[in-house]
C-alpha positions as CSV (number, residue, x, y, z in Angstrom):
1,X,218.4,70.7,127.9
2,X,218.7,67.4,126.4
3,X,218.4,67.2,122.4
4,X,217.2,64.1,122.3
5,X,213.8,64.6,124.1
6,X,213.7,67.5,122.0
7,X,213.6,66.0,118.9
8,X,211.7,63.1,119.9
9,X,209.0,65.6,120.7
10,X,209.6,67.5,117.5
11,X,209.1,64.3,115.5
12,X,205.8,63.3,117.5
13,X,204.4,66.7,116.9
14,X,205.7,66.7,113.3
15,X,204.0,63.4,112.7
16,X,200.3,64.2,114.2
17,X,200.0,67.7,112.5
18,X,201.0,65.6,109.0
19,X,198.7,62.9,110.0
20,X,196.1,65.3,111.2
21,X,196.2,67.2,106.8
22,X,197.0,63.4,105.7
23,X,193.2,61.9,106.8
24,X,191.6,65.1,106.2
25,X,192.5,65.2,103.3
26,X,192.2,61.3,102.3
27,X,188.3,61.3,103.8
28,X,186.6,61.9,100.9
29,X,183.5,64.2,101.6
30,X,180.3,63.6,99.1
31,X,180.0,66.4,97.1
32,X,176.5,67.6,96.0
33,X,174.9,67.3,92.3
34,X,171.9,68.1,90.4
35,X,169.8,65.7,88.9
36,X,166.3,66.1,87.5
37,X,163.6,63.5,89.2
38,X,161.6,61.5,86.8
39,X,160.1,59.1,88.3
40,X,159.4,57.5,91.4
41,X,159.7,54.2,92.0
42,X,158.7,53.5,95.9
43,X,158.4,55.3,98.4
44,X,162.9,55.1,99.1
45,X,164.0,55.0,95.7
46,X,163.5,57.4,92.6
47,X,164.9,57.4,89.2
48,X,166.6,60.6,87.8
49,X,166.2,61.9,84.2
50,X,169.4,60.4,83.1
51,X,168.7,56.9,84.4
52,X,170.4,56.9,87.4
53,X,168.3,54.7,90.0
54,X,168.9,56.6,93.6
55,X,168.2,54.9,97.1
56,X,167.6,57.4,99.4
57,X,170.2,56.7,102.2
58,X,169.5,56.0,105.9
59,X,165.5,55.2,105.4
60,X,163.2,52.3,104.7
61,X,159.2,52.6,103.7
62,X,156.4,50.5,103.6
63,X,157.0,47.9,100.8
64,X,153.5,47.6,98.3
65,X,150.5,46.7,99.9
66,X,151.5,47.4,103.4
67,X,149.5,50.5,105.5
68,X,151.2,53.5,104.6
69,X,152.5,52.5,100.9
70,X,151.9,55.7,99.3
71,X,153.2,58.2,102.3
72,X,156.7,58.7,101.1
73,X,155.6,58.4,97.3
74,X,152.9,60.8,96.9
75,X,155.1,63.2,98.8
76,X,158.4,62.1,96.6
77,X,155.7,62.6,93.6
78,X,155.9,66.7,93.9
79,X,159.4,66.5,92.7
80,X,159.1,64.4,89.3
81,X,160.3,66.9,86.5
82,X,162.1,69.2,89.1
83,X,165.5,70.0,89.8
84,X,167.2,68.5,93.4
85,X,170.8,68.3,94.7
86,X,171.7,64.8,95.9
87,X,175.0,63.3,97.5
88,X,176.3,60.2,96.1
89,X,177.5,58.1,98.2
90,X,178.3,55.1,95.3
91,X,176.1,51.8,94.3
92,X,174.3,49.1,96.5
93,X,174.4,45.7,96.3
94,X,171.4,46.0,93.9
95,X,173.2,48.5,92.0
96,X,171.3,51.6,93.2
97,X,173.3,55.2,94.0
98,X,172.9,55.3,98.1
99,X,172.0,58.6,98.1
100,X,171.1,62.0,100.3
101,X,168.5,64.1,98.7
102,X,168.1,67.5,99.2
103,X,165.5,70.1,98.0
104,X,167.2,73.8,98.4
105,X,168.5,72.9,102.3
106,X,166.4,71.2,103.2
107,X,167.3,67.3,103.8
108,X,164.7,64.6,102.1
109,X,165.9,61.6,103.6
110,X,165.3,63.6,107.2
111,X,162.6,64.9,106.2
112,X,160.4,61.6,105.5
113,X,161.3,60.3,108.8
114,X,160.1,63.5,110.7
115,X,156.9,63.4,109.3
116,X,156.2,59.8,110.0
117,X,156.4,59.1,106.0
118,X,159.1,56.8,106.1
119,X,161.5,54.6,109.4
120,X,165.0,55.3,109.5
121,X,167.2,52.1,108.7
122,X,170.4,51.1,108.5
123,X,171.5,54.7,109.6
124,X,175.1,56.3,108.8
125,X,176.4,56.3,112.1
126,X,176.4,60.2,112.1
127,X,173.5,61.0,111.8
128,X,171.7,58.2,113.9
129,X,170.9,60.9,116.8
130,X,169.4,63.3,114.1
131,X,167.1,60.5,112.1
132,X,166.2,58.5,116.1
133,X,165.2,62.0,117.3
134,X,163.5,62.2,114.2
135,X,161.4,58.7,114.3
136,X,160.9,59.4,118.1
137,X,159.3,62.9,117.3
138,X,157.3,61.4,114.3
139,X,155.9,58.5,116.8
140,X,154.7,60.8,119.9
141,X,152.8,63.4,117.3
142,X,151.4,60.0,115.5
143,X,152.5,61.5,111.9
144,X,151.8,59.3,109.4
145,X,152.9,55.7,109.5
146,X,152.5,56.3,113.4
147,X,149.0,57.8,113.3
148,X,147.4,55.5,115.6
149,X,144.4,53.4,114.7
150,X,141.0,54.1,116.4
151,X,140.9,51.5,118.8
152,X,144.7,52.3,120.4
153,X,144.2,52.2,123.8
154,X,140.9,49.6,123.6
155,X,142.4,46.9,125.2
156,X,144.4,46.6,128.5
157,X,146.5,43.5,128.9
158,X,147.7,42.2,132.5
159,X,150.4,39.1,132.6
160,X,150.5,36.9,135.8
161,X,153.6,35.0,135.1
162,X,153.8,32.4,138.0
163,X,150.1,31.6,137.1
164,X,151.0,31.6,133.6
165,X,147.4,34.0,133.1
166,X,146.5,36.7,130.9
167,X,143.5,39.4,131.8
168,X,142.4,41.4,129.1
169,X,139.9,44.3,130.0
170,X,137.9,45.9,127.4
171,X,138.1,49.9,127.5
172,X,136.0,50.5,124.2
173,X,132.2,49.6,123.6
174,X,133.2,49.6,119.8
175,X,135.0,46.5,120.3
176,X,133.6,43.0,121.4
177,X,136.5,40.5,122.5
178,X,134.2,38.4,123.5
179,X,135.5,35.2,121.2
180,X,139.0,36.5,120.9
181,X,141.5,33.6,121.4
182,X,144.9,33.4,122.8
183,X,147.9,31.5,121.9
184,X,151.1,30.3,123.2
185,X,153.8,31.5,120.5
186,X,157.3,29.5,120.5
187,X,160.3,32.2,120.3
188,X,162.4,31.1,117.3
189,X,165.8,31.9,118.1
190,X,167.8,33.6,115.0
């Protein structure tokens, strides 16, 4: 047998089983801390006990005002004064912790988003299929932000393109679209 081969092979395996320990070890995993809630802030942010403001990672809520608003923070409420782990994942541009929030196992951030109490946004890209399956669970039970309004399915909608015409049919006595008006929107292009 040729040596050569040999220890060209010997070198390639050499290399991948020390590259293989090299990013393993270099990938820095977050590790999980306690912290002691003391306030919340919004509905995907909370403040624990020794200042530290926390952004709960891979979620966004309905901002003050909007439908929905106090979802995330009356159920984020339960915990002020008690003990969670979190994962810090280091600061935002806004100086926040990123973080993932956990009470015993279970997985806040998750959590919200299952029960229609928050969207999932901006999400780490592995855990996108856990927080979509999530949102898409959330919309088809119509949990929370999803919970549809009284008059889903009142109005039909039928668009005749080539004569540029829209029908609208009326399913519900309980509403009158009898003066509703129409208009032509412009797409702005981003």
């Amino acid at each position: 047998m040729d040596r050569k081969p040999a220890f060209l092979f010997s070198i390639f395996i050499t290399l991948i089983l020390f590259s293989g320990v090299y990013f393993s070890s270099s990938v820095k995993k977050a590790e999980r801390k306690q912290i002691v809630v003391s306030r919340v802030i919004d509905g995907d942010t909370i403040e624990a006990s020794d200042g530290t403001i926390l952004r709960l990672l891979n979620i966004n809520t309905p901002e003050k005002g909007k439908q929905g608003y106090n979802y995330s923070i009356s159920y984020l409420s339960q915990f002020i004064n008690k003990s969670l782990e979190i994962e810090d994942l280091g600061a935002e541009k806004y100086g926040r912790t990123l973080a993932r929030i956990y009470n015993s196992e279970d997985y806040i951030n998750l959590y919200l988003v299952k029960e229609g109490l928050a969207i999932k946004f901006l999400v780490d890209e592995k855990e996108i299929k856990d927080f979509a399956k999530a949102e898409e669970e959330a919309i088809a039970e119509s949990r929370g932000i999803w919970k549809k309004s009284e008059y889903y399915g009142c109005v039909d909608a039928e668009i005749d393109a080539k004569k540029e015409i829209v029908n609208l049919k009326n399913n519900c006595e309980k509403v009158n679209i009898k003066n509703w008006v129409l208009k032509k929107m412009r797409m702005l292009s981003g």
